[in-house]
C-alpha positions as CSV (number, residue, x, y, z in Angstrom):
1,X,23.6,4.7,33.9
2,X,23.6,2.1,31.5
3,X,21.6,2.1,27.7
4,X,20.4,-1.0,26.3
5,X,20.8,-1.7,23.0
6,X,18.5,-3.3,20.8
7,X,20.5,-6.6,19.0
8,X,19.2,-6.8,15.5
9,X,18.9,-10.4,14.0
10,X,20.4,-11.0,10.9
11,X,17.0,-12.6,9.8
12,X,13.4,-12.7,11.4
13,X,10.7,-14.5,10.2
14,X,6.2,-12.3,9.6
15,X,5.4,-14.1,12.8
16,X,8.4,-13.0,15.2
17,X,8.2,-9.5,14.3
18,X,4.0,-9.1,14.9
19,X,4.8,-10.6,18.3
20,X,6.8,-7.3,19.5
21,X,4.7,-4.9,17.1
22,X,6.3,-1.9,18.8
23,X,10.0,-3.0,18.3
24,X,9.6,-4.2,14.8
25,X,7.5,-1.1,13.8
26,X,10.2,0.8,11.3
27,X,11.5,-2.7,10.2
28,X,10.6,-4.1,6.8
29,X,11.3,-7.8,6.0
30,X,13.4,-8.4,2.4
31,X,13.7,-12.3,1.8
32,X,14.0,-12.7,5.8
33,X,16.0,-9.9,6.4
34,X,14.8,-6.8,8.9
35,X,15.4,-3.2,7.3
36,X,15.2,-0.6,9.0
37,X,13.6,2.4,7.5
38,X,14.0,6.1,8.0
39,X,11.2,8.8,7.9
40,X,10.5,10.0,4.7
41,X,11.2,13.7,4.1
42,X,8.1,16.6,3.6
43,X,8.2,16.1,-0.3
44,X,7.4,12.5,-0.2
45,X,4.1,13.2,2.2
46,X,3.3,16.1,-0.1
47,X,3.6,13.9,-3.5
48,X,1.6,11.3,-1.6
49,X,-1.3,13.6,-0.4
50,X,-1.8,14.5,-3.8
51,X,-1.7,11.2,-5.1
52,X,-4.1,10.6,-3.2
53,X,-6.5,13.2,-3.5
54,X,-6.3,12.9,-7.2
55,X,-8.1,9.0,-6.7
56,X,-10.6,9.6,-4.5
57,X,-11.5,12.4,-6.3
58,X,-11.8,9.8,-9.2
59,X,-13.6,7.9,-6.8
60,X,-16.0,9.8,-4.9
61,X,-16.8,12.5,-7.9
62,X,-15.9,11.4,-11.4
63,X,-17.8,7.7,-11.3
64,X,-14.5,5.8,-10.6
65,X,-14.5,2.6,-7.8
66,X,-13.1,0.8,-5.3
67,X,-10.7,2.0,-2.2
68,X,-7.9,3.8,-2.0
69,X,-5.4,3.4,1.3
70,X,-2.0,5.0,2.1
71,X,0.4,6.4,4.8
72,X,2.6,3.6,5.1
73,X,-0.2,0.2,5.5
74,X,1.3,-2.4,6.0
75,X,1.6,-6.0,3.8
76,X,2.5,-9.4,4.4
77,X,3.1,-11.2,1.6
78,X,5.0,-14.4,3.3
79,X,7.0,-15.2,6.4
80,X,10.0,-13.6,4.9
81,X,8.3,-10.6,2.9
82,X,6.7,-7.8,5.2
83,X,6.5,-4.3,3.8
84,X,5.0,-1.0,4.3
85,X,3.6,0.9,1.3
86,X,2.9,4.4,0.6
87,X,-0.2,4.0,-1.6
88,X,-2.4,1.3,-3.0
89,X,-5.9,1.2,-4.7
90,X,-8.1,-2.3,-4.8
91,X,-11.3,-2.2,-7.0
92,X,-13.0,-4.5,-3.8
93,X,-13.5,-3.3,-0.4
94,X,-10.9,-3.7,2.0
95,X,-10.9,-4.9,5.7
96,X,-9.7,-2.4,8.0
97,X,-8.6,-4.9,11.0
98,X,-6.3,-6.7,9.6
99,X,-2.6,-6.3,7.6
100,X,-3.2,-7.1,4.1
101,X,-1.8,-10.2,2.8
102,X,-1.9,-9.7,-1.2
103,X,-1.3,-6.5,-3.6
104,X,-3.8,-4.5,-4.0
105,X,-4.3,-3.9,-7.8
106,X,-2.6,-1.1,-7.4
107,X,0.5,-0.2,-5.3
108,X,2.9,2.8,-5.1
109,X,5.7,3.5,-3.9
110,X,8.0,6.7,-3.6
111,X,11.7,6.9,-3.9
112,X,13.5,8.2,-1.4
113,X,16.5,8.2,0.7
114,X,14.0,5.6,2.5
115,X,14.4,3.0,0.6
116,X,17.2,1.8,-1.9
117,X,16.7,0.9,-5.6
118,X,17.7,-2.8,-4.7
119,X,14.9,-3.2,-2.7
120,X,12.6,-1.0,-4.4
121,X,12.5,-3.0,-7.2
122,X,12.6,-6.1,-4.9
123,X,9.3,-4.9,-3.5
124,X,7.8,-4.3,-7.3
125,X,8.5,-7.6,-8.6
126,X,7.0,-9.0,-5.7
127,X,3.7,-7.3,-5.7
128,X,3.6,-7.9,-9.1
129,X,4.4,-11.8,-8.0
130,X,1.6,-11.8,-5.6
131,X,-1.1,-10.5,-8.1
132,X,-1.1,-6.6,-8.5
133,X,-2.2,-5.3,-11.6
134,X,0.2,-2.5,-11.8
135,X,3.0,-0.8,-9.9
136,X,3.8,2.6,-9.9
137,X,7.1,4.4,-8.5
138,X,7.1,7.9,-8.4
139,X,10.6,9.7,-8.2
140,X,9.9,13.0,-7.2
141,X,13.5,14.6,-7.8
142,X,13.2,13.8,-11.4
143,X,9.1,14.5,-11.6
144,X,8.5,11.2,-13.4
145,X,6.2,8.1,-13.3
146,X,7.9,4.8,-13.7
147,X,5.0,2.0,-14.4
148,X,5.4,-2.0,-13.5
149,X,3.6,-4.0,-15.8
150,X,2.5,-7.9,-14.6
151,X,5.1,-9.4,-17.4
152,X,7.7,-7.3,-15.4
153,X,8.4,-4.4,-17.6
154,X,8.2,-0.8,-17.2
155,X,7.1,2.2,-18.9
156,X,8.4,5.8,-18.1
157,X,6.2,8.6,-17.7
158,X,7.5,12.7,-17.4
159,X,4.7,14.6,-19.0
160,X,1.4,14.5,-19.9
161,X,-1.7,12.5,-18.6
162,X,-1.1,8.8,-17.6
163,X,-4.3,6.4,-17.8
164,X,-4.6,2.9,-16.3
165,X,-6.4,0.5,-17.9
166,X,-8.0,-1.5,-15.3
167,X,-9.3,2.0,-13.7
168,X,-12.0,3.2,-16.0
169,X,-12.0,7.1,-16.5
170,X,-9.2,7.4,-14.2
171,X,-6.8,9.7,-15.6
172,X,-3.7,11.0,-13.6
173,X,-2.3,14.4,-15.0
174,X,1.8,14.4,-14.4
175,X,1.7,18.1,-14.6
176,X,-0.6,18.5,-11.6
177,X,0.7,15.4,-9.7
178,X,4.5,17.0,-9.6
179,X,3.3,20.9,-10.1
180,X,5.4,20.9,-13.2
């Protein structure tokens, strides 16, 4: 019995990998190269949920707007950048039949043995190069926020109540987000 092996390229462009969907699925793309990408661990899904809860609360209860989306959607930002993230919020609707192809205005991400700080920070500064209004990387072994501003710097964030300016009345407790 023989076992095919699956030949990696040592780059790929957008278009080649949504051609074989199923192959490419736990690929991202950094500057042309494929990544593969683990699953994250329990801890990331549970920081995530809540993430999430806490916005559409904000959204569907508390007078706040636009859509929240997570679990992994996936974004094309050019033939050599393809990513998955794990949250993002846009103040306009979003279409649900197609992979994005800009930032939302918000996107998160969550460090973990998933992905490495080289291209973690390769994916903020390109979301932020694309047109997102914020990025925000949780670290959840540390129980901190670490915020991406547009002009590329970053605030840090380990207690207390964190509040976005472009998401009015939005307020996102740390305490309750990493059940300090």
């Amino acid at each position: 019995m023989t076992t095919a092996t699956l030949e990696i390229p040592k780059t790929i462009t957008a278009t080649e990998m949504e051609k074989n969907p199923a192959l490419w699925k736990e690929f991202e793309l950094y500057e042309g190269v494929p990544i593969q990408m683990t699953y994250p661990k329990p801890e990331h899904g549970i920081l995530l949920g809540r993430l999430f809860f806490f916005i559409n609360k904000w959204i569907l209860e508390n007078g706040g707007s636009g859509e929240v989306t997570g679990g992994e959607t996936g974004i094309r930002l050019n033939e050599k950048e393809r990513y998955s993230f794990d949250l993002g919020w846009s103040l306009l609707p979003l279409k649900g039949d197609e992979i994005l192809q800009t930032p939302l205005d918000l996107m998160v991400e969550i460090a973990s043995d998933a992905n490495s700080a080289e291209h973690l920070i390769h994916k903020c500064m390109r979301y932020l190069e694309y047109g997102a209004k914020e990025v925000w990387v949780l670290f959840p072994e540390e129980k901190l926020l670490q915020v991406y501003q547009p002009d590329k710097t970053a605030k840090i964030f380990q207690e207390g109540t964190y509040e976005p300016p472009y998401m009015n009345g939005f307020s996102l407790d740390l305490g309750k987000l990493f059940r300090k």
